[in-house]
VMD Tcl script that builds the backbone (N, CA, C; Angstrom):
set m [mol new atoms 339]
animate dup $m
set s [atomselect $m all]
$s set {name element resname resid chain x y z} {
  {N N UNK 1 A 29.766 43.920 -1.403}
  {CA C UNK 1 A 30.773 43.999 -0.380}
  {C C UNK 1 A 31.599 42.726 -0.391}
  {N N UNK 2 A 33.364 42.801 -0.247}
  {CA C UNK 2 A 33.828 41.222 -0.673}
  {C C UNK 2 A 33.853 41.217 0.633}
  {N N UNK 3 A 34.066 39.727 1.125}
  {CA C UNK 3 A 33.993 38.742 2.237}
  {C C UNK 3 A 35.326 39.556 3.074}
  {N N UNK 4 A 35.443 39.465 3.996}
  {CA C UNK 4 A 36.356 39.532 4.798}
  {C C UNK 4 A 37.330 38.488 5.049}
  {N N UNK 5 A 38.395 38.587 5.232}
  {CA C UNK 5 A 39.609 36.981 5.563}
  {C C UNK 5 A 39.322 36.311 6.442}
  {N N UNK 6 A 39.086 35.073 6.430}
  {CA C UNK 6 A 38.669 34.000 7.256}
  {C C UNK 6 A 39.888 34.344 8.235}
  {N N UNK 7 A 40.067 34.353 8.980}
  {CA C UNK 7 A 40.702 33.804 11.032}
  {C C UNK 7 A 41.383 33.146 10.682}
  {N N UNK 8 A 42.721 32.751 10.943}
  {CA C UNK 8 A 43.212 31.475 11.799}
  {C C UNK 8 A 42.510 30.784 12.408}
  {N N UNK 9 A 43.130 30.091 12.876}
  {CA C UNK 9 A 42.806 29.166 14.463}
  {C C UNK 9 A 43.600 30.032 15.541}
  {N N UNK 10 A 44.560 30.351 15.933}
  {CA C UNK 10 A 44.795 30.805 16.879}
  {C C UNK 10 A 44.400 31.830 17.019}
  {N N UNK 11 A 44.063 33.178 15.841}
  {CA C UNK 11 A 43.284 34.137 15.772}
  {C C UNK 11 A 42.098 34.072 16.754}
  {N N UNK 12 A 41.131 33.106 15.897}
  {CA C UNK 12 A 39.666 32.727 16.802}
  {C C UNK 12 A 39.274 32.243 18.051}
  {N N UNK 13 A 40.656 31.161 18.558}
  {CA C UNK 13 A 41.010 30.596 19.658}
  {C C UNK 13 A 40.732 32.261 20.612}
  {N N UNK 14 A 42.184 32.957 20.253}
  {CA C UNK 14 A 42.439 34.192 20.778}
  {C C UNK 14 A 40.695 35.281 21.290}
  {N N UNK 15 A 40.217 35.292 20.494}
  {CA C UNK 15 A 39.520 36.566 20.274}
  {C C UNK 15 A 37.891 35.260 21.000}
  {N N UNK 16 A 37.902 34.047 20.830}
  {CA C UNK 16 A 36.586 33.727 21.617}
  {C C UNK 16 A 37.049 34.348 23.029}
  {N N UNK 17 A 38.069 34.269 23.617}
  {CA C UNK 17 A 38.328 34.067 24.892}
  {C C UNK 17 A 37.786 35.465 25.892}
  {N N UNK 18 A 37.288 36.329 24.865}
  {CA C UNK 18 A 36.822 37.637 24.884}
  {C C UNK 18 A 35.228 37.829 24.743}
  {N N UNK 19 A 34.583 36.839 24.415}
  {CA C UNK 19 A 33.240 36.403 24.151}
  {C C UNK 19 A 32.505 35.543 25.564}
  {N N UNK 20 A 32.842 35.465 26.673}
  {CA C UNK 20 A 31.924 35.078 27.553}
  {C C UNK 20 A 30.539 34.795 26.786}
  {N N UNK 21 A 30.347 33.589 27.302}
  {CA C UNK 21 A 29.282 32.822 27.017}
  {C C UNK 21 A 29.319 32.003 25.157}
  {N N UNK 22 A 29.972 32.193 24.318}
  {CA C UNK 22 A 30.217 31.593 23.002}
  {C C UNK 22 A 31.030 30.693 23.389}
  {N N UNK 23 A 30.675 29.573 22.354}
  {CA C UNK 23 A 31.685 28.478 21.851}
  {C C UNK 23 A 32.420 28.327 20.931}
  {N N UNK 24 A 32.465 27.624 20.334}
  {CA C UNK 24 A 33.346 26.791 18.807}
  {C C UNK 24 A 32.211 25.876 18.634}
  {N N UNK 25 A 31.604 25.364 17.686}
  {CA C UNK 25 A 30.301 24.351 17.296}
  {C C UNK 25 A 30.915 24.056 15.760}
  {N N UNK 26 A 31.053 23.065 15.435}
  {CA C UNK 26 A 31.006 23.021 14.268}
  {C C UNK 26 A 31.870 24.297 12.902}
  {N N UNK 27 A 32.726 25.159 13.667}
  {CA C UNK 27 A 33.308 26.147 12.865}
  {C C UNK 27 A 33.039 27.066 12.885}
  {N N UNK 28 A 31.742 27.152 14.188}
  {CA C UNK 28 A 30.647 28.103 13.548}
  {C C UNK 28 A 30.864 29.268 15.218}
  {N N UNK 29 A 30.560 29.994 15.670}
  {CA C UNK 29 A 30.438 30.704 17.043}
  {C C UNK 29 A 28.849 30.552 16.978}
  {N N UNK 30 A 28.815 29.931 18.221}
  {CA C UNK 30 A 27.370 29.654 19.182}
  {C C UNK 30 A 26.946 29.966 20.363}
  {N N UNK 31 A 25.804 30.648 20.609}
  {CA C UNK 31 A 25.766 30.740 22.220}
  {C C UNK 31 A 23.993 30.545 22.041}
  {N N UNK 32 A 23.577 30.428 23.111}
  {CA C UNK 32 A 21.931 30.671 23.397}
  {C C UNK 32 A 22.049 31.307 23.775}
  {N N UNK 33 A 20.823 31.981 24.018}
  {CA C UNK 33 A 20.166 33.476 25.312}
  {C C UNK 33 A 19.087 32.742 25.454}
  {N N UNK 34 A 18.739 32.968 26.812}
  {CA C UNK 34 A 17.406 32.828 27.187}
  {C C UNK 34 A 16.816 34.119 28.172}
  {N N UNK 35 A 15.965 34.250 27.973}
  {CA C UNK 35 A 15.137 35.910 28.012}
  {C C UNK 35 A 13.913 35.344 28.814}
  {N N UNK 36 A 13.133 36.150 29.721}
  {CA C UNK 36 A 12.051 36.178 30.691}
  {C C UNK 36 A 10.668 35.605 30.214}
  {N N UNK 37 A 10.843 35.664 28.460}
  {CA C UNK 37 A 9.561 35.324 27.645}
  {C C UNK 37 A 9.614 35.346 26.197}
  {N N UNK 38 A 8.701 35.095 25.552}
  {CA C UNK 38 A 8.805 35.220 23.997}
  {C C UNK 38 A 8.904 36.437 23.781}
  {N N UNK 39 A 8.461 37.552 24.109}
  {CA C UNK 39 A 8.319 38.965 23.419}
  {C C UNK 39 A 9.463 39.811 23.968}
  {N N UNK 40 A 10.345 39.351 25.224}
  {CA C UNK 40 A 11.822 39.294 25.586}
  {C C UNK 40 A 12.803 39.032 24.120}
  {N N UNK 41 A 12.262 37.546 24.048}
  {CA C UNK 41 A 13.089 36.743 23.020}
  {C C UNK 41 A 13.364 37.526 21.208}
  {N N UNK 42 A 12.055 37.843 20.950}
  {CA C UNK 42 A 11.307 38.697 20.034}
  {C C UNK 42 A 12.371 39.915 20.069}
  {N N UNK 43 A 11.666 40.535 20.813}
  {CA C UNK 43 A 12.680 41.829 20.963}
  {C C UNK 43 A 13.905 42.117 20.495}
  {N N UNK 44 A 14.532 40.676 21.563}
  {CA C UNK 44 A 16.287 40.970 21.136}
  {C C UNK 44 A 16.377 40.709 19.632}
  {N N UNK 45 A 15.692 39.878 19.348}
  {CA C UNK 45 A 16.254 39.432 17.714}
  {C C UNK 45 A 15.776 40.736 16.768}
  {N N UNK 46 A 14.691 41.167 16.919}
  {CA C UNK 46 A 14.912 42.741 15.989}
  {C C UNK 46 A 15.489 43.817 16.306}
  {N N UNK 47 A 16.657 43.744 17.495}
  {CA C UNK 47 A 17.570 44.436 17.780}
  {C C UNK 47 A 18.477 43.649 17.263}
  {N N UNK 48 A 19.138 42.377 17.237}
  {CA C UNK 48 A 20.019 42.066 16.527}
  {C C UNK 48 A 19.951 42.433 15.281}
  {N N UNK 49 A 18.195 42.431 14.738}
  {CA C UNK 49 A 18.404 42.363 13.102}
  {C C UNK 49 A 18.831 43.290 12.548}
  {N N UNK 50 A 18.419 44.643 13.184}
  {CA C UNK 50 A 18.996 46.012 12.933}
  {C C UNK 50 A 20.307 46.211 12.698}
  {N N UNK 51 A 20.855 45.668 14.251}
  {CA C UNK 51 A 22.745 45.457 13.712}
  {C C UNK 51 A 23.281 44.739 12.807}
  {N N UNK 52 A 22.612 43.407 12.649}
  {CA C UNK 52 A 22.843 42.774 11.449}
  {C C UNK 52 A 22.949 43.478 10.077}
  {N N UNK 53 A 21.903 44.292 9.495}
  {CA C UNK 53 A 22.107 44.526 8.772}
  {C C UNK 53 A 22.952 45.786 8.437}
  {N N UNK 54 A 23.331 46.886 9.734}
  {CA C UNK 54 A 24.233 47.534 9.649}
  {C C UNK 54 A 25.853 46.947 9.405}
  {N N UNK 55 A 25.564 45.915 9.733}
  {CA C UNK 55 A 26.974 45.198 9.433}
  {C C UNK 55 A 27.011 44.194 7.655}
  {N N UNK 56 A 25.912 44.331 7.573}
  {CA C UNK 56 A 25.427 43.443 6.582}
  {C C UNK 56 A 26.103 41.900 6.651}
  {N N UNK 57 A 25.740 41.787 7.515}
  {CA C UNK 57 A 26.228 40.223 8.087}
  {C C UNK 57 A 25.122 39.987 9.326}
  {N N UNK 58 A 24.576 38.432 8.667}
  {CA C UNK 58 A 22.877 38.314 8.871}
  {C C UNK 58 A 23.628 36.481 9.867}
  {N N UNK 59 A 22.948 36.396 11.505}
  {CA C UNK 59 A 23.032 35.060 11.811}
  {C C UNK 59 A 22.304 34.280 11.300}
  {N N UNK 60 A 22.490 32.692 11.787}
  {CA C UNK 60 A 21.762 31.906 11.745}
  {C C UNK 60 A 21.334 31.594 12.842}
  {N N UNK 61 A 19.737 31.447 13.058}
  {CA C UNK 61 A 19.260 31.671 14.358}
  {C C UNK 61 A 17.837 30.482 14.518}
  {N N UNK 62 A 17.692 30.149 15.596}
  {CA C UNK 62 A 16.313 29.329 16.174}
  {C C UNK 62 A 15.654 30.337 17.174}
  {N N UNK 63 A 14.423 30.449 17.231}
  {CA C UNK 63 A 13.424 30.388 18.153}
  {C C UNK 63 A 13.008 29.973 18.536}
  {N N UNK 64 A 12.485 29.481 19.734}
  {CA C UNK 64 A 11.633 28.584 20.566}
  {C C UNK 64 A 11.765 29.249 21.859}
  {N N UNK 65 A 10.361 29.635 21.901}
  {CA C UNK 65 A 9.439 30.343 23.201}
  {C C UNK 65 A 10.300 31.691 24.019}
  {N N UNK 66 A 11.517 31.449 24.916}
  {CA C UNK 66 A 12.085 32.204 25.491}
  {C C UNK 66 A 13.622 31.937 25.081}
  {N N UNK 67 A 14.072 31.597 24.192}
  {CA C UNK 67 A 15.008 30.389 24.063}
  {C C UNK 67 A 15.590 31.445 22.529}
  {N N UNK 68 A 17.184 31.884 22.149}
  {CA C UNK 68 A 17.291 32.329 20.771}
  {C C UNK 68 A 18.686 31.715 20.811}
  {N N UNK 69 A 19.056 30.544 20.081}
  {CA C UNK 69 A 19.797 30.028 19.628}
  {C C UNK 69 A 20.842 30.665 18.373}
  {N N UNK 70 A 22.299 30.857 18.476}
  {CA C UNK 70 A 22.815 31.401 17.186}
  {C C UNK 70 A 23.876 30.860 16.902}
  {N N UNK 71 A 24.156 30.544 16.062}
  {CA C UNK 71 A 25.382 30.245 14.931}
  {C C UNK 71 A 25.851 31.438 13.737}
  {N N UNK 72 A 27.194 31.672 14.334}
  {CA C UNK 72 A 27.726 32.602 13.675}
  {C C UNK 72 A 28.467 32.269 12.539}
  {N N UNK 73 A 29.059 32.446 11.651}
  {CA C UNK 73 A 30.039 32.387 10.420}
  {C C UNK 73 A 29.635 33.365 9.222}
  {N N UNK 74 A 31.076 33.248 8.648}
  {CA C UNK 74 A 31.028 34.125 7.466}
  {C C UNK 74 A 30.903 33.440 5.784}
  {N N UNK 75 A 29.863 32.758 5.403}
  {CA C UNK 75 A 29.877 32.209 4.295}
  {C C UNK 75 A 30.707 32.353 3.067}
  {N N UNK 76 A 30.879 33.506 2.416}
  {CA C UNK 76 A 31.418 33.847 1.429}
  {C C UNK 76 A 33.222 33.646 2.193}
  {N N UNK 77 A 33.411 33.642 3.604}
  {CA C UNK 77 A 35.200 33.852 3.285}
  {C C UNK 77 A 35.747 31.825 4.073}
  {N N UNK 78 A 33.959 31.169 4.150}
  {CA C UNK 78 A 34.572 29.871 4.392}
  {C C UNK 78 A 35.001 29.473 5.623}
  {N N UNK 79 A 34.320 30.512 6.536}
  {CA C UNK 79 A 35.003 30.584 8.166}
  {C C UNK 79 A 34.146 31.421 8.937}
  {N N UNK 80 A 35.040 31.967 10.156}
  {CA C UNK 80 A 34.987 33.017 10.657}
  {C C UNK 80 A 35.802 34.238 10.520}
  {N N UNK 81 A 35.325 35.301 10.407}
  {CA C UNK 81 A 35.813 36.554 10.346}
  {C C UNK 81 A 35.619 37.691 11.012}
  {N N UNK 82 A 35.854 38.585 11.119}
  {CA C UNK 82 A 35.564 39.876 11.976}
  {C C UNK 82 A 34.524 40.167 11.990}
  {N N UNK 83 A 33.568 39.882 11.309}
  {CA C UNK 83 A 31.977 40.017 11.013}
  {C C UNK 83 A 31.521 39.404 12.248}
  {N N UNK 84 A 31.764 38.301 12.338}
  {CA C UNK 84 A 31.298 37.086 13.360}
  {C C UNK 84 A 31.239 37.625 14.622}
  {N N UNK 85 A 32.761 38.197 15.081}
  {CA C UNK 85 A 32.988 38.606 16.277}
  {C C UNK 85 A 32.469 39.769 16.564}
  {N N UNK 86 A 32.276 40.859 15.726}
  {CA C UNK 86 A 31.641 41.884 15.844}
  {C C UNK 86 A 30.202 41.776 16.148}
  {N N UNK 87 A 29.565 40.766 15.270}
  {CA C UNK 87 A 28.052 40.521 15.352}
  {C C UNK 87 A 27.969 39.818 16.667}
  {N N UNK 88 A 28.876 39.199 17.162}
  {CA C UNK 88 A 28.205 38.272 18.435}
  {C C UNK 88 A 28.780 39.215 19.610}
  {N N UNK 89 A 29.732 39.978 19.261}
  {CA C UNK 89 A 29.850 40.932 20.722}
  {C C UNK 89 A 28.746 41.704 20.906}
  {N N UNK 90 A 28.165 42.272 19.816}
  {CA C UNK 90 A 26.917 43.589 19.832}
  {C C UNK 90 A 25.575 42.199 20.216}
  {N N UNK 91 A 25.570 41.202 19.789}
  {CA C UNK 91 A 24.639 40.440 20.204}
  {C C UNK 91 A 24.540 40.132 21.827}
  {N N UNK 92 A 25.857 39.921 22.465}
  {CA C UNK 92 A 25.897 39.980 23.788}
  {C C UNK 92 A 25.306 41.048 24.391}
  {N N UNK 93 A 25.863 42.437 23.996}
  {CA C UNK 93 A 25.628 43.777 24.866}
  {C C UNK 93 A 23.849 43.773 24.402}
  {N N UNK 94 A 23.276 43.554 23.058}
  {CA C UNK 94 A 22.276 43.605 23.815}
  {C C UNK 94 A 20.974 42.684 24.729}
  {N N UNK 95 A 21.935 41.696 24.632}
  {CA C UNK 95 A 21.010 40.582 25.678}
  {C C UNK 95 A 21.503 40.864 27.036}
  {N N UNK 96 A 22.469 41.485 27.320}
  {CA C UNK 96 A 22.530 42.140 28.175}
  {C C UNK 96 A 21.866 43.235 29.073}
  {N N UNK 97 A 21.388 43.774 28.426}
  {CA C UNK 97 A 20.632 45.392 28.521}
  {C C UNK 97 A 19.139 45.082 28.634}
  {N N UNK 98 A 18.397 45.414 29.848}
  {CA C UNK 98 A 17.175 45.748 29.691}
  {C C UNK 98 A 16.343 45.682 28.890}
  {N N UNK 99 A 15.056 45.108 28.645}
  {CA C UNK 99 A 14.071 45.093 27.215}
  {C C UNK 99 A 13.529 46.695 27.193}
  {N N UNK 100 A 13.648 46.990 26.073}
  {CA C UNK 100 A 13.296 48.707 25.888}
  {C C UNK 100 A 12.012 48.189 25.796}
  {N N UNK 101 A 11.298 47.724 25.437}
  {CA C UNK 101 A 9.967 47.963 25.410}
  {C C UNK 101 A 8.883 46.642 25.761}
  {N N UNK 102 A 7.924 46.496 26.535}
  {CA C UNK 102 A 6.840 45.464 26.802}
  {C C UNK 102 A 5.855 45.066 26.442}
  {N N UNK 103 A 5.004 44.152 25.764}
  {CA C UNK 103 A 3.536 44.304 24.945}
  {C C UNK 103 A 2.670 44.374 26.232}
  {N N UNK 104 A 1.583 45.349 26.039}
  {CA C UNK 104 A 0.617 45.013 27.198}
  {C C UNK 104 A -0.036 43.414 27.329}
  {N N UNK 105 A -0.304 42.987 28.662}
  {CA C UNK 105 A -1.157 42.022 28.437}
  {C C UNK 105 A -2.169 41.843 27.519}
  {N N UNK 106 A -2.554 40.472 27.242}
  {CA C UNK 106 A -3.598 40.310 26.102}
  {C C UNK 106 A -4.940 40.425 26.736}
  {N N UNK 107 A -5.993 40.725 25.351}
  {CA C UNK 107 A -7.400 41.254 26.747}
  {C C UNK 107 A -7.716 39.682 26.435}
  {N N UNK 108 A -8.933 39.834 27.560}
  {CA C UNK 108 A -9.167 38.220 28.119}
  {C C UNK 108 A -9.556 37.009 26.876}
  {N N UNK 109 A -10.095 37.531 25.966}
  {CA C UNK 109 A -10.623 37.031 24.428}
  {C C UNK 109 A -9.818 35.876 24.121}
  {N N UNK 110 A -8.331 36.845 23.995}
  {CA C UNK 110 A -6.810 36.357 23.506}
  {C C UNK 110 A -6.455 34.947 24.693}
  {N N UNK 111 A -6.615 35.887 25.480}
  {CA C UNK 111 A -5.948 35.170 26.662}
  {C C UNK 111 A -6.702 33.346 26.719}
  {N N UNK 112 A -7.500 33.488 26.943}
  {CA C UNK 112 A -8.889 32.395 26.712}
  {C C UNK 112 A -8.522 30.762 25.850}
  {N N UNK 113 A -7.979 31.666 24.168}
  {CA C UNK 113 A -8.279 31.183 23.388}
  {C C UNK 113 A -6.665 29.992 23.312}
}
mol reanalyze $m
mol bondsrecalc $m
mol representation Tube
mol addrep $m
């Protein structure tokens, strides 16, 4: 698949302003989420990963505990591109949305240890 055309600046300027909660970092589109817990945190990111790869455009991401850190860009076009914005809008809607699913508590063994 070839790269998509890197943005302008006023392009990207334009189209963050539509991204509640993202920045500008380094060239890159950034936001955190922070989620109720790790398996919150968990969650969203194999819902992102899914879209990710429907888009075949993969973030760069941190974990830590309740905490999912991302940096967006498009490597191959040297910027940002429509990839970016697409991936971090669908990343919003679903940190937005309810956790579809909960792990039961751990039995006491786990819990303990």
């Amino acid at each position: 698949m070839a790269a998509p055309p890197k943005l302008s600046t006023d392009h990207v300027t334009s189209r963050l302003r539509d991204l509640p909660g993202w920045t500008l970092e380094g060239g890159k589109l950034h936001r955190e989420f922070t989620f109720t817990d790790f398996v919150a945190a968990f969650g969203f990111m194999t819902e992102v990963a899914q879209a990710a790869e429907a888009l075949e455009h993969h973030p760069e991401w941190f974990n830590v505990w309740n905490r999912v850190t991302v940096d967006l860009n498009t490597h191959d076009a040297g910027g940002l591109t429509e990839l970016d914005f697409s991936l971090a809008a669908r990343m919003s809607e679903l940190a937005a949305a309810p956790p579809h699913r909960r792990l039961p508590d751990p039995p006491d063994a786990l819990a303990a240890s």
